[in-house]
PDB file of N, CA, C and O in Angstrom:
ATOM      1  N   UNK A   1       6.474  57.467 -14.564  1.00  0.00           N
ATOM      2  CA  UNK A   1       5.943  56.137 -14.314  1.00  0.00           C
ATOM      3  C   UNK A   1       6.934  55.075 -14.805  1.00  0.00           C
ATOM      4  O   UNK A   1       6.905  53.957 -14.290  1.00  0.00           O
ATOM      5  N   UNK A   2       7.828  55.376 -15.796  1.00  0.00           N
ATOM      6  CA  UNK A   2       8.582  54.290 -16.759  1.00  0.00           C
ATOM      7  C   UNK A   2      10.112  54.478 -15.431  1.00  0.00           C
ATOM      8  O   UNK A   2      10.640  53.444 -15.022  1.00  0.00           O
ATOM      9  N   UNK A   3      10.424  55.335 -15.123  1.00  0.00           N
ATOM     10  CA  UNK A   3      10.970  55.431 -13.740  1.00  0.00           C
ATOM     11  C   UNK A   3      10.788  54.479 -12.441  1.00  0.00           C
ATOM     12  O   UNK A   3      11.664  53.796 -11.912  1.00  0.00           O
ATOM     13  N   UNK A   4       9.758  54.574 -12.152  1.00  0.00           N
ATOM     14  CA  UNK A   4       9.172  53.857 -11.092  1.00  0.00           C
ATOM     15  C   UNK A   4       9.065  52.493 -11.189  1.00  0.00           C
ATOM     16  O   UNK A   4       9.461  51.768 -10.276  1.00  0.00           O
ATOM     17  N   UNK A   5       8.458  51.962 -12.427  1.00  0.00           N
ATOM     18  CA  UNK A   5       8.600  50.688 -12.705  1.00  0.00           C
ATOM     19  C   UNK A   5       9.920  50.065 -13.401  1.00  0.00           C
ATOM     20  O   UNK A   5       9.868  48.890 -13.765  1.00  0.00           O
ATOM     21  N   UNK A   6      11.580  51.117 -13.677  1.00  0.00           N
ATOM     22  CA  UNK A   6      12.365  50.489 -13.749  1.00  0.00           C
ATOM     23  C   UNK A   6      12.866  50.361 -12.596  1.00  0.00           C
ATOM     24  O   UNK A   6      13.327  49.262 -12.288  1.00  0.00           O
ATOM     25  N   UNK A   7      12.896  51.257 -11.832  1.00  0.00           N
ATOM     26  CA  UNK A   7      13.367  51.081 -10.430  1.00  0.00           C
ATOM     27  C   UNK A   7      13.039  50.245  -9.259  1.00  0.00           C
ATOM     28  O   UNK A   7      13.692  49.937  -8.262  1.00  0.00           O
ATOM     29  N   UNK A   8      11.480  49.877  -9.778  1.00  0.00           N
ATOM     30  CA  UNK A   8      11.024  48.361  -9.222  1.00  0.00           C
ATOM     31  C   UNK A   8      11.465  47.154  -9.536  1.00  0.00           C
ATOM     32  O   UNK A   8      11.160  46.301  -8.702  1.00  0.00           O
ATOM     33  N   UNK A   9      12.134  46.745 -10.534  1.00  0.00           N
ATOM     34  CA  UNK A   9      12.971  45.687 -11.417  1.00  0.00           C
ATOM     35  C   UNK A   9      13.335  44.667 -10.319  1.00  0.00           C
ATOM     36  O   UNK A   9      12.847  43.608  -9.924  1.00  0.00           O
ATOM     37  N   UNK A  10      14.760  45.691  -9.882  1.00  0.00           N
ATOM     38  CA  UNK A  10      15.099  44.852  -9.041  1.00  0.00           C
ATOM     39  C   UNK A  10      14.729  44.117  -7.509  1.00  0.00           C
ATOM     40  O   UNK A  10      15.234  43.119  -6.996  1.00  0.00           O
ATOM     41  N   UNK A  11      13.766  44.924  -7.061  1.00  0.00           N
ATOM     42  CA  UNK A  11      12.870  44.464  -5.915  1.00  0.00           C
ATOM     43  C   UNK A  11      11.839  43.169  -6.187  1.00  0.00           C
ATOM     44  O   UNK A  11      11.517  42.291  -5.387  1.00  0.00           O
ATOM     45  N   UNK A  12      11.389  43.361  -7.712  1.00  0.00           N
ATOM     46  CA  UNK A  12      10.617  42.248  -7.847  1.00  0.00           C
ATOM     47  C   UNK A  12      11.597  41.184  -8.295  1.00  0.00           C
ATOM     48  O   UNK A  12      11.565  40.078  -7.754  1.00  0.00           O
ATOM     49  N   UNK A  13      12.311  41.408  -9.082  1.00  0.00           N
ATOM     50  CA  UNK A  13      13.362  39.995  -8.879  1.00  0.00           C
ATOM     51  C   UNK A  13      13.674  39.474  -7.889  1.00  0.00           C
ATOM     52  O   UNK A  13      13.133  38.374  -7.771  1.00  0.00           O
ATOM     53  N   UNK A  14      14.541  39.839  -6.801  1.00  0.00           N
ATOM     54  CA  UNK A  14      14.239  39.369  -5.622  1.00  0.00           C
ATOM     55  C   UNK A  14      13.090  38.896  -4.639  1.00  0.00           C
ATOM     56  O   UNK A  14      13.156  38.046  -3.751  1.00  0.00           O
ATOM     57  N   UNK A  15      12.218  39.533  -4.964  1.00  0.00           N
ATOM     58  CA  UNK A  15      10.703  39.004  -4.561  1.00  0.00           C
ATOM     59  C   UNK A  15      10.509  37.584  -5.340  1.00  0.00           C
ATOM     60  O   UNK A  15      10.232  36.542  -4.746  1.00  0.00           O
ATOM     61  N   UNK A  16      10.684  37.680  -6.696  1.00  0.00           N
ATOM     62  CA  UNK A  16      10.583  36.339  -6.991  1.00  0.00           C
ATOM     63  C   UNK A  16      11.542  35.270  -6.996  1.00  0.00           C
ATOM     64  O   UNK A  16      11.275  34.093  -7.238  1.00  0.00           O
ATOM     65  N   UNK A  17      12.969  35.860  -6.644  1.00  0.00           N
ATOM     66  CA  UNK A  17      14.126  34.741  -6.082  1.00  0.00           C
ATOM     67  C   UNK A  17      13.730  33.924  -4.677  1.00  0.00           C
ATOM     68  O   UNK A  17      13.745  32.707  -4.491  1.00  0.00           O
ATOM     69  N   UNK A  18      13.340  35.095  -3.666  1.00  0.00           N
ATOM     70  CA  UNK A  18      12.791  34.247  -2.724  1.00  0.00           C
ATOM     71  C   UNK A  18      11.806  33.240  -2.978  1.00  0.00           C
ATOM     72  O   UNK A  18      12.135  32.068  -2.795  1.00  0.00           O
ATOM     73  N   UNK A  19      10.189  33.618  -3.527  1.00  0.00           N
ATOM     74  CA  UNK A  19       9.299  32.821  -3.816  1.00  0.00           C
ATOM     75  C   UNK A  19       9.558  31.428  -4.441  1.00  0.00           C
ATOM     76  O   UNK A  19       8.936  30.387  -4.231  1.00  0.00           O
ATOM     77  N   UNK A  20      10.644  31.648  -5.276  1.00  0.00           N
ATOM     78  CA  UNK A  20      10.578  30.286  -5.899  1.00  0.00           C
ATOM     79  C   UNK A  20      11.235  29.794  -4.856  1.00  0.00           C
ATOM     80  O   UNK A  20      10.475  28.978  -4.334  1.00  0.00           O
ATOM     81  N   UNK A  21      12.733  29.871  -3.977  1.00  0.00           N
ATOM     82  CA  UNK A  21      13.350  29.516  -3.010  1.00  0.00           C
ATOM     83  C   UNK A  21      12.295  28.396  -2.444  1.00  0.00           C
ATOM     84  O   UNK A  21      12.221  27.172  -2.553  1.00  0.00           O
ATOM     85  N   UNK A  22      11.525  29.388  -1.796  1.00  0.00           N
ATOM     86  CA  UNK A  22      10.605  28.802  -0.917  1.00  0.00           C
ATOM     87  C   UNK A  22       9.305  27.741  -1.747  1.00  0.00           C
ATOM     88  O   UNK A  22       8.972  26.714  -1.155  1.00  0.00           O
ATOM     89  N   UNK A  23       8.947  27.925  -2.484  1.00  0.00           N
ATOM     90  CA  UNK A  23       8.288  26.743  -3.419  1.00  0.00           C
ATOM     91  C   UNK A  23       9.362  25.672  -3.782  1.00  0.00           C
ATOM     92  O   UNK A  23       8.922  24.623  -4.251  1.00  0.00           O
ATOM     93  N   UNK A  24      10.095  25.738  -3.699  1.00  0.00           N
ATOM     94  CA  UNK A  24      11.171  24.606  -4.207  1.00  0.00           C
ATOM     95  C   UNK A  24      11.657  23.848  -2.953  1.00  0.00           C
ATOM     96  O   UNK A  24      12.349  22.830  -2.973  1.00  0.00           O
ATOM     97  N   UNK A  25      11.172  24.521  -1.807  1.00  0.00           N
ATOM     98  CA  UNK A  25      11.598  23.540  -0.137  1.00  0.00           C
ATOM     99  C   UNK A  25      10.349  23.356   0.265  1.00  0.00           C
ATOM    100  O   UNK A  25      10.339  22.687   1.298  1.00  0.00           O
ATOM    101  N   UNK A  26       9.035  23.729  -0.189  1.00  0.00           N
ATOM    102  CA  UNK A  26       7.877  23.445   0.161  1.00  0.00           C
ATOM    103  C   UNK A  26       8.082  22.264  -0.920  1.00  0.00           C
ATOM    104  O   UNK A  26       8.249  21.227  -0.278  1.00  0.00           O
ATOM    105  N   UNK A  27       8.122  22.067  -1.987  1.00  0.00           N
ATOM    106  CA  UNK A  27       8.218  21.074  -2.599  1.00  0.00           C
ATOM    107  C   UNK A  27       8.933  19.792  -2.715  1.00  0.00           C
ATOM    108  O   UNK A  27       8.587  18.729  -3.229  1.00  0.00           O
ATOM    109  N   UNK A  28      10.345  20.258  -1.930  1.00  0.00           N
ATOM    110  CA  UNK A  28      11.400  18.950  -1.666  1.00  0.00           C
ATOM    111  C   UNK A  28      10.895  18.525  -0.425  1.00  0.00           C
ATOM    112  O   UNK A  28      10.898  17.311  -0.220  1.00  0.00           O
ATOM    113  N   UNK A  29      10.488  19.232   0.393  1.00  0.00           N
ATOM    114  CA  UNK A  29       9.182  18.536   1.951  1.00  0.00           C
ATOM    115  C   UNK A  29       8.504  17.681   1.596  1.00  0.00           C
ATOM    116  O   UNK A  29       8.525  16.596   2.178  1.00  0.00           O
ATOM    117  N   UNK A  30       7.694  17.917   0.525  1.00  0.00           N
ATOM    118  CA  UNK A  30       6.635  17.953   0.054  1.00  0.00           C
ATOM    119  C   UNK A  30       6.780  15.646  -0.270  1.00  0.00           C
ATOM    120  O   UNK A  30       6.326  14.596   0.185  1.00  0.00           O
ATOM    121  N   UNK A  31       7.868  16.241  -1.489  1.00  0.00           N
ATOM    122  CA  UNK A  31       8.440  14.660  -1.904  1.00  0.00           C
ATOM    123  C   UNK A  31       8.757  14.074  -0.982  1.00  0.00           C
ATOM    124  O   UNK A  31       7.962  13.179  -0.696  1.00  0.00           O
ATOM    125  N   UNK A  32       9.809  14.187  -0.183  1.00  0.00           N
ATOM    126  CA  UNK A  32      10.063  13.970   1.106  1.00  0.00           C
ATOM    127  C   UNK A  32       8.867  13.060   1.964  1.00  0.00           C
ATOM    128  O   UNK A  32       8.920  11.904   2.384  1.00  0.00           O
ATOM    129  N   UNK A  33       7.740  14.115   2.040  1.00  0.00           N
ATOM    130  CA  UNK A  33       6.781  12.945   3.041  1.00  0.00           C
ATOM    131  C   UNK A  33       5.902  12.162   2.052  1.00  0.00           C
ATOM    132  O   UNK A  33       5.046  11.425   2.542  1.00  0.00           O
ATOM    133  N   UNK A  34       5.993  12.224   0.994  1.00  0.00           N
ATOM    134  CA  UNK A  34       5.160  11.233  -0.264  1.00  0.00           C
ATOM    135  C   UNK A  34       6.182   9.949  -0.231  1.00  0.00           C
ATOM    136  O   UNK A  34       5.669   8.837  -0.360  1.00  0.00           O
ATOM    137  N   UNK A  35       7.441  10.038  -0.083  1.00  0.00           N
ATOM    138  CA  UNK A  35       8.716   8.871  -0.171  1.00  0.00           C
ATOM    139  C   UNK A  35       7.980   8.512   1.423  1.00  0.00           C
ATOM    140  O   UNK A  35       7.396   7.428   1.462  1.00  0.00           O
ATOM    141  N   UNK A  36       7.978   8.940   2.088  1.00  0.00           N
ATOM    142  CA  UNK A  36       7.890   7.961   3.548  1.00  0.00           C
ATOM    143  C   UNK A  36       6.720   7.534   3.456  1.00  0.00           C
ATOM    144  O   UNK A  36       6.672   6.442   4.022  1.00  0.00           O
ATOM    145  N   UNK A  37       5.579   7.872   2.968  1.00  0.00           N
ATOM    146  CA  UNK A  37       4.038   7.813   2.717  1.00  0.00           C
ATOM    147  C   UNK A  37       4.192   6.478   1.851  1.00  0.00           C
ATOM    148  O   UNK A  37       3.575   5.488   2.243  1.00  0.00           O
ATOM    149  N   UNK A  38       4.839   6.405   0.898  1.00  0.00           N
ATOM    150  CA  UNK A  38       4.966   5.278  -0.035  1.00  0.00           C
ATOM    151  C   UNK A  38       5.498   3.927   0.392  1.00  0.00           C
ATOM    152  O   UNK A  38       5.005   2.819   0.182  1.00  0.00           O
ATOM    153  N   UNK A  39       6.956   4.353   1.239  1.00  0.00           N
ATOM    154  CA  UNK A  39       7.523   3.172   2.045  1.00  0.00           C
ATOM    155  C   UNK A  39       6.705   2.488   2.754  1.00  0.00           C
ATOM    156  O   UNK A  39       6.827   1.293   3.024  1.00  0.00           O
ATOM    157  N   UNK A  40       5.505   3.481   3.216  1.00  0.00           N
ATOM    158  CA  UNK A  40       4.806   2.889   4.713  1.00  0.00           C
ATOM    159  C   UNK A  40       3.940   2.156   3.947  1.00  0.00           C
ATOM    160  O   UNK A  40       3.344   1.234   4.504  1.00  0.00           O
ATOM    161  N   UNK A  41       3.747   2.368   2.806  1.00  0.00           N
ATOM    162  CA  UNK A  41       2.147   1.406   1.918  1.00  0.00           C
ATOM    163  C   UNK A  41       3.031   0.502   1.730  1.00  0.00           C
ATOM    164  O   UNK A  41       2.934  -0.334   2.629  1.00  0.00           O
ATOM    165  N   UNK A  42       4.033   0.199   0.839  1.00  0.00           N
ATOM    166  CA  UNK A  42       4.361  -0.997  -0.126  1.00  0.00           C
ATOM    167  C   UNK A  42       4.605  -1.528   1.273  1.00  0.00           C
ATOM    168  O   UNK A  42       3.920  -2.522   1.512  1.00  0.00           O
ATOM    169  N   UNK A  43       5.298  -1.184   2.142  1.00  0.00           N
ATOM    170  CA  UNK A  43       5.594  -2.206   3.714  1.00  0.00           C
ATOM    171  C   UNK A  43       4.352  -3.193   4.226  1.00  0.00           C
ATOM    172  O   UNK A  43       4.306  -4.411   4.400  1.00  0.00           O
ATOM    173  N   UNK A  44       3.540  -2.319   4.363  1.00  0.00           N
ATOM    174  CA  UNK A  44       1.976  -2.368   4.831  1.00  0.00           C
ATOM    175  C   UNK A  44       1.212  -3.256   3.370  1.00  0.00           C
ATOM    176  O   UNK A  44       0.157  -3.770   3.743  1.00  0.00           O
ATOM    177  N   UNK A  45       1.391  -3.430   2.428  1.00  0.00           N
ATOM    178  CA  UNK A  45       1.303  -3.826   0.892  1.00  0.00           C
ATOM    179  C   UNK A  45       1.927  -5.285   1.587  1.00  0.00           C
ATOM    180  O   UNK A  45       1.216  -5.967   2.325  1.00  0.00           O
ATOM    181  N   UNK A  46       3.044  -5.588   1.325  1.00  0.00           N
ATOM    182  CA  UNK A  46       4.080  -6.732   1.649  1.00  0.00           C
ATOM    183  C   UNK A  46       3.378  -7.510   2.666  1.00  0.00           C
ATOM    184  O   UNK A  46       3.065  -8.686   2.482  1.00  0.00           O
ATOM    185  N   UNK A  47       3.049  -6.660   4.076  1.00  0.00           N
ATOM    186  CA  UNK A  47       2.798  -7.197   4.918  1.00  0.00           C
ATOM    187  C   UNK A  47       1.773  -8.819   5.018  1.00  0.00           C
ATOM    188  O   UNK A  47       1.852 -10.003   5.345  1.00  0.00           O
ATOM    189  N   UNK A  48       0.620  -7.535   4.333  1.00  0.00           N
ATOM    190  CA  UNK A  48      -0.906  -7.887   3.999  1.00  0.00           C
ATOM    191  C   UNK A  48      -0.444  -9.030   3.098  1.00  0.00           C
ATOM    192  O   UNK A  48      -0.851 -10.107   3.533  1.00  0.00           O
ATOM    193  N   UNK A  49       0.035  -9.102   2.355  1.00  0.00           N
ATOM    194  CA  UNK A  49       0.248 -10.528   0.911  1.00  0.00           C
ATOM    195  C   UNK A  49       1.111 -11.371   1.763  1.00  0.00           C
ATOM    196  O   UNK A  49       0.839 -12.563   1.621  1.00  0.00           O
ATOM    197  N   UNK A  50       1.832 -11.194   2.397  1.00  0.00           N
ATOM    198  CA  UNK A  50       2.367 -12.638   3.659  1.00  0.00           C
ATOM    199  C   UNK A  50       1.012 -13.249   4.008  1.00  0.00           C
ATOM    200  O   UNK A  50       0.498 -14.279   3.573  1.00  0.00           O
ATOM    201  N   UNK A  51       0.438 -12.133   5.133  1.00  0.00           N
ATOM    202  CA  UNK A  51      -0.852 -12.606   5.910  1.00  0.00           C
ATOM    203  C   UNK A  51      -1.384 -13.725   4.705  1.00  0.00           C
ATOM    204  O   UNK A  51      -1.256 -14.941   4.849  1.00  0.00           O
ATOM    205  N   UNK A  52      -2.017 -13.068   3.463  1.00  0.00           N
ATOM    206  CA  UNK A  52      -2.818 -13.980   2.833  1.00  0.00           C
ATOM    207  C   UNK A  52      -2.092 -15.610   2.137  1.00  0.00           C
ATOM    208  O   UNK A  52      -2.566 -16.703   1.827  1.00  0.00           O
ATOM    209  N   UNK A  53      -0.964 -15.096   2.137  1.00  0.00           N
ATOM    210  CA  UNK A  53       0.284 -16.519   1.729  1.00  0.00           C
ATOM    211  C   UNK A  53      -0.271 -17.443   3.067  1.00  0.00           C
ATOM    212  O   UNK A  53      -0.700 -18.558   2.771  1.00  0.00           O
ATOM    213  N   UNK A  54      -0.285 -17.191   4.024  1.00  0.00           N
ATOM    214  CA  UNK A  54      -0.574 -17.620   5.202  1.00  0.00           C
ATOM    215  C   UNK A  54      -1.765 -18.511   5.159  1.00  0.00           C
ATOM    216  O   UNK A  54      -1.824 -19.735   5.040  1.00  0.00           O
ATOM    217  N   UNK A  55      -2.721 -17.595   5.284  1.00  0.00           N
ATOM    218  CA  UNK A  55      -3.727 -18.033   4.845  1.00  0.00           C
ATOM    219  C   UNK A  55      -4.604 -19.122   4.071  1.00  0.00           C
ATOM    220  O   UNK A  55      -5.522 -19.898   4.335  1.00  0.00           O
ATOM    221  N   UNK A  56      -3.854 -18.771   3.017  1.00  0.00           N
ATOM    222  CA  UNK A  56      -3.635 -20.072   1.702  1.00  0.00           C
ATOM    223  C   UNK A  56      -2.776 -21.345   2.212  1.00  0.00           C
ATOM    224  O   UNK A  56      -3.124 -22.486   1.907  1.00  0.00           O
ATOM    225  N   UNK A  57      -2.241 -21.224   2.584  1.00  0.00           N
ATOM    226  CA  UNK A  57      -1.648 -22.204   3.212  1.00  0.00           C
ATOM    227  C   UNK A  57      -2.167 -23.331   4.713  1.00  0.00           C
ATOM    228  O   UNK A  57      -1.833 -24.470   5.041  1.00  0.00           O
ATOM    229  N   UNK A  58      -3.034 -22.394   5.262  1.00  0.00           N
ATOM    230  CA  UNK A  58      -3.733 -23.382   6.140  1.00  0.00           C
ATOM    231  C   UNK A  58      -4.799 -23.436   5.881  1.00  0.00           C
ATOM    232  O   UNK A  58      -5.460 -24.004   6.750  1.00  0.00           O
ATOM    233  N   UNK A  59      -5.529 -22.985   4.760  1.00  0.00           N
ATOM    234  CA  UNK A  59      -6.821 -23.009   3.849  1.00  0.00           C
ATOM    235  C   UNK A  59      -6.155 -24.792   2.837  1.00  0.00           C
ATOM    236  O   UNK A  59      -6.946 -25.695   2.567  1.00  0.00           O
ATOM    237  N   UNK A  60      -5.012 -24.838   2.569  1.00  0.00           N
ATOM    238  CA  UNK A  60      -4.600 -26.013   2.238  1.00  0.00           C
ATOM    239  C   UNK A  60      -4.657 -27.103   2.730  1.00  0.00           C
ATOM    240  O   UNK A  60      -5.185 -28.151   2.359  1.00  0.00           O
ATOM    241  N   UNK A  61      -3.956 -26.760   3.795  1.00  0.00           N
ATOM    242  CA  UNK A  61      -3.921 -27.938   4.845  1.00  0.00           C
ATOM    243  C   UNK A  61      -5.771 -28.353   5.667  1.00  0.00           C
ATOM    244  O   UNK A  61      -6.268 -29.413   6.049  1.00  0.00           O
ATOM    245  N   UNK A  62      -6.130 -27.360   5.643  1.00  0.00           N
ATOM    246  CA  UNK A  62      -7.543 -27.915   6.533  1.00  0.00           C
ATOM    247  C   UNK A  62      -8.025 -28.968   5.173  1.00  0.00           C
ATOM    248  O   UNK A  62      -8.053 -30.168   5.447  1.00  0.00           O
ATOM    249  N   UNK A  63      -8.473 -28.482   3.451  1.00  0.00           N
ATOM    250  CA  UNK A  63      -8.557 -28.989   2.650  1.00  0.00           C
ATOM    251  C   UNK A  63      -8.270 -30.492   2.176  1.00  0.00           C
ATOM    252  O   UNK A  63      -9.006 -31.288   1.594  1.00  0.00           O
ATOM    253  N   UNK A  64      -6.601 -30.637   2.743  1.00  0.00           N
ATOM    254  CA  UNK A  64      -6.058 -32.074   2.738  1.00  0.00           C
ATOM    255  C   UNK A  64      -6.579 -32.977   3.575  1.00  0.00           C
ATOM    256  O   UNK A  64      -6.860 -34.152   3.337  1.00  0.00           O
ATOM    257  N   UNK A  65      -6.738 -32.136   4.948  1.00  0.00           N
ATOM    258  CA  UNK A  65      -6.921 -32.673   6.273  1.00  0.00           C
ATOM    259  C   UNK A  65      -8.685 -33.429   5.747  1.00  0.00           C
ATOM    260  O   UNK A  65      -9.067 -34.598   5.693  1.00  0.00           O
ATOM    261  N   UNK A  66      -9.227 -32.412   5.511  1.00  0.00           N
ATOM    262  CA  UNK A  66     -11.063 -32.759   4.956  1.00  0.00           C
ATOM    263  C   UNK A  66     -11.078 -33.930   4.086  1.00  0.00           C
ATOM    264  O   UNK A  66     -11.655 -34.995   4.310  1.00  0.00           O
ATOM    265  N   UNK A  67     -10.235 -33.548   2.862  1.00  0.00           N
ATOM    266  CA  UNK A  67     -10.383 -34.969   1.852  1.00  0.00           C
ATOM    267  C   UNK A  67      -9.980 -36.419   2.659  1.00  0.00           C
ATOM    268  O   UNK A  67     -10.640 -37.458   2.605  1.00  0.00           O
ATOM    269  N   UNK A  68      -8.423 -36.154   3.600  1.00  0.00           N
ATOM    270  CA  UNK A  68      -8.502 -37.525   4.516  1.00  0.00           C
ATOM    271  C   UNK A  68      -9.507 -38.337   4.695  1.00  0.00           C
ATOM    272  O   UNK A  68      -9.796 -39.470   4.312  1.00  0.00           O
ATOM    273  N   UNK A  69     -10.139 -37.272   5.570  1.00  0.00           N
ATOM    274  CA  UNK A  69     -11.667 -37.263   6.600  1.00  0.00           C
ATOM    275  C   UNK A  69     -12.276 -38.068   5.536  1.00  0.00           C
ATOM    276  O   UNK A  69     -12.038 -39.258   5.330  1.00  0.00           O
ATOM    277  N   UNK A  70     -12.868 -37.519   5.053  1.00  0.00           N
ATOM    278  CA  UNK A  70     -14.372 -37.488   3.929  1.00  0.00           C
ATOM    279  C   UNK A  70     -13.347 -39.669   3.697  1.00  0.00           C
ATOM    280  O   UNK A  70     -13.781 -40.683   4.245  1.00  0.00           O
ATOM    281  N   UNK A  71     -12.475 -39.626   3.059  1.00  0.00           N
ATOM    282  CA  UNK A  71     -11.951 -40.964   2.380  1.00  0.00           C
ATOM    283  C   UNK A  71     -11.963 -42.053   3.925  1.00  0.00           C
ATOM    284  O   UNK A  71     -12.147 -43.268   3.863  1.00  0.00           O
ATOM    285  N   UNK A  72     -11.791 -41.498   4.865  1.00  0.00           N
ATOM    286  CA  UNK A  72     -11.508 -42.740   6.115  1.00  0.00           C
ATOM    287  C   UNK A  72     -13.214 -43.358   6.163  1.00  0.00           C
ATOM    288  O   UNK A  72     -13.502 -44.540   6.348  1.00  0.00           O
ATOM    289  N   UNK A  73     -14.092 -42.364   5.973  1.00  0.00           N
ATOM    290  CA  UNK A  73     -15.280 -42.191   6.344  1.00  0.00           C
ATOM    291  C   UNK A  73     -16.093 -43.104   5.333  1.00  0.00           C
ATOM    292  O   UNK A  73     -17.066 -43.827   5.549  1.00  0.00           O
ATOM    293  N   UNK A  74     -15.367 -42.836   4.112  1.00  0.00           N
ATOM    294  CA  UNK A  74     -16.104 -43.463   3.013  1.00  0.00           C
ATOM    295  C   UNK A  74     -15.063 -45.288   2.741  1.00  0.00           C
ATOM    296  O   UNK A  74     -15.442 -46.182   1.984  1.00  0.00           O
ATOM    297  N   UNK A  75     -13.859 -45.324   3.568  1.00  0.00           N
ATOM    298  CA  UNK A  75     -13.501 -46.834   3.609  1.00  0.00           C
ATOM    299  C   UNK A  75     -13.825 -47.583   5.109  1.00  0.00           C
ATOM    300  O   UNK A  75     -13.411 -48.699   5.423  1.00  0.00           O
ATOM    301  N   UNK A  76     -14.430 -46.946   5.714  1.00  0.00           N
ATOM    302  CA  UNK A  76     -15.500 -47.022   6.817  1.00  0.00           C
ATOM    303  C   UNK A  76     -16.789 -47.651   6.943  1.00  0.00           C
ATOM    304  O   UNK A  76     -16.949 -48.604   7.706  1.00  0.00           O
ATOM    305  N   UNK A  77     -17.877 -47.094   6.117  1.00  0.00           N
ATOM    306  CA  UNK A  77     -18.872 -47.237   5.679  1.00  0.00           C
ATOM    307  C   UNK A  77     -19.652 -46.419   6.063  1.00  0.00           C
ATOM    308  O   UNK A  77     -20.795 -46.432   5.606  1.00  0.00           O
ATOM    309  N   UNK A  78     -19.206 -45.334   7.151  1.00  0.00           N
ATOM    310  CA  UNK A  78     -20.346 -44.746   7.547  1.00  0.00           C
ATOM    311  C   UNK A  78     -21.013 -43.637   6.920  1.00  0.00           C
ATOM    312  O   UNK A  78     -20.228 -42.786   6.500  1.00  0.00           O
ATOM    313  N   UNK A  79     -21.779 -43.487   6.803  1.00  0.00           N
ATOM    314  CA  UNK A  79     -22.494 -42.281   6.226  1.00  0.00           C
ATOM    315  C   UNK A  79     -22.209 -40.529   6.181  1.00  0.00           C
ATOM    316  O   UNK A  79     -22.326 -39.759   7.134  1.00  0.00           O
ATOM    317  N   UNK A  80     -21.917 -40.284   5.161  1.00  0.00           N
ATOM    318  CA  UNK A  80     -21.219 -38.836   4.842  1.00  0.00           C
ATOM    319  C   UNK A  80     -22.562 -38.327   5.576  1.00  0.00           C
ATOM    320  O   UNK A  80     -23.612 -38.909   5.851  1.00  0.00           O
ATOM    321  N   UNK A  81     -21.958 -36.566   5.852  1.00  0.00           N
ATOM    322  CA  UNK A  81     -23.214 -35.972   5.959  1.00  0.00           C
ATOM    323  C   UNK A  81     -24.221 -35.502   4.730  1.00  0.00           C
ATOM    324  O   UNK A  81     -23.862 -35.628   3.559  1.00  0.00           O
ATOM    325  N   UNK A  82     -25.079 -35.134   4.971  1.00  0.00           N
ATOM    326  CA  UNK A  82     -26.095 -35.023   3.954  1.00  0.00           C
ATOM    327  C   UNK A  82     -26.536 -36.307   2.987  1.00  0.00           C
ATOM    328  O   UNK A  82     -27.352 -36.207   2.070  1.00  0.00           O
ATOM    329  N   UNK A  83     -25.931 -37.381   3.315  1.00  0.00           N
ATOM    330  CA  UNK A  83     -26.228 -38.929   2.874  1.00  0.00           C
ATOM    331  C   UNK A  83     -27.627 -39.588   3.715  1.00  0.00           C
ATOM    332  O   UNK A  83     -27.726 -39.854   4.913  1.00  0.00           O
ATOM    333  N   UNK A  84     -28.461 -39.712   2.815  1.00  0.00           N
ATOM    334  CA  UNK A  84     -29.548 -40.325   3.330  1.00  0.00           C
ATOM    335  C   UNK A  84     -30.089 -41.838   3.130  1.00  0.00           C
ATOM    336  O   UNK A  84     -31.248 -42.252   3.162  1.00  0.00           O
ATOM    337  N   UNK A  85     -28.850 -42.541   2.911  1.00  0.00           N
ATOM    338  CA  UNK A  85     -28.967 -43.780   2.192  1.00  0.00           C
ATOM    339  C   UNK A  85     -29.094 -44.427   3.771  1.00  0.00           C
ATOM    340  O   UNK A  85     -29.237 -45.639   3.932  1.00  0.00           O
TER     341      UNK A  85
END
């Protein structure tokens, strides 16, 4: 038996040279599509925070545009809404 299992030695070394081989390119794949997976968020990340820069920005302007309004209205005389005077 102490035969058999020295003479297996070298078969299982090689059995496990390959295995890791192959866990170590399943694993550089692996990183591989997590790096493109990541690029595509922070891109998609970036994107989305423009849009809302955007956003904010004509959320500004309608704001300026309103206070105008509301001040022409009130050196006017006419009655704001919800004014019941």
């Amino acid at each position: 038996m102490g035969a058999a299992l020295i003479a297996a030695i070298p078969a299982l070394l090689t059995l496990q040279r390959r295995t890791t081989g192959a866990v170590e390119a399943e694993g550089s794949a692996t990183r591989t599509a997590l790096d493109a997976i990541a690029e595509q968020l922070n891109t998609r990340i970036n994107d989305v925070r423009d849009d809302i820069d955007d956003i904010r920005e004509h959320v500004t302007e309608v704001r300026a545009w309103q206070a105008g309004h509301d001040a022409e209205h009130l050196l006017l005389g006419r009655p704001q809404r919800g004014d019941t005077t």
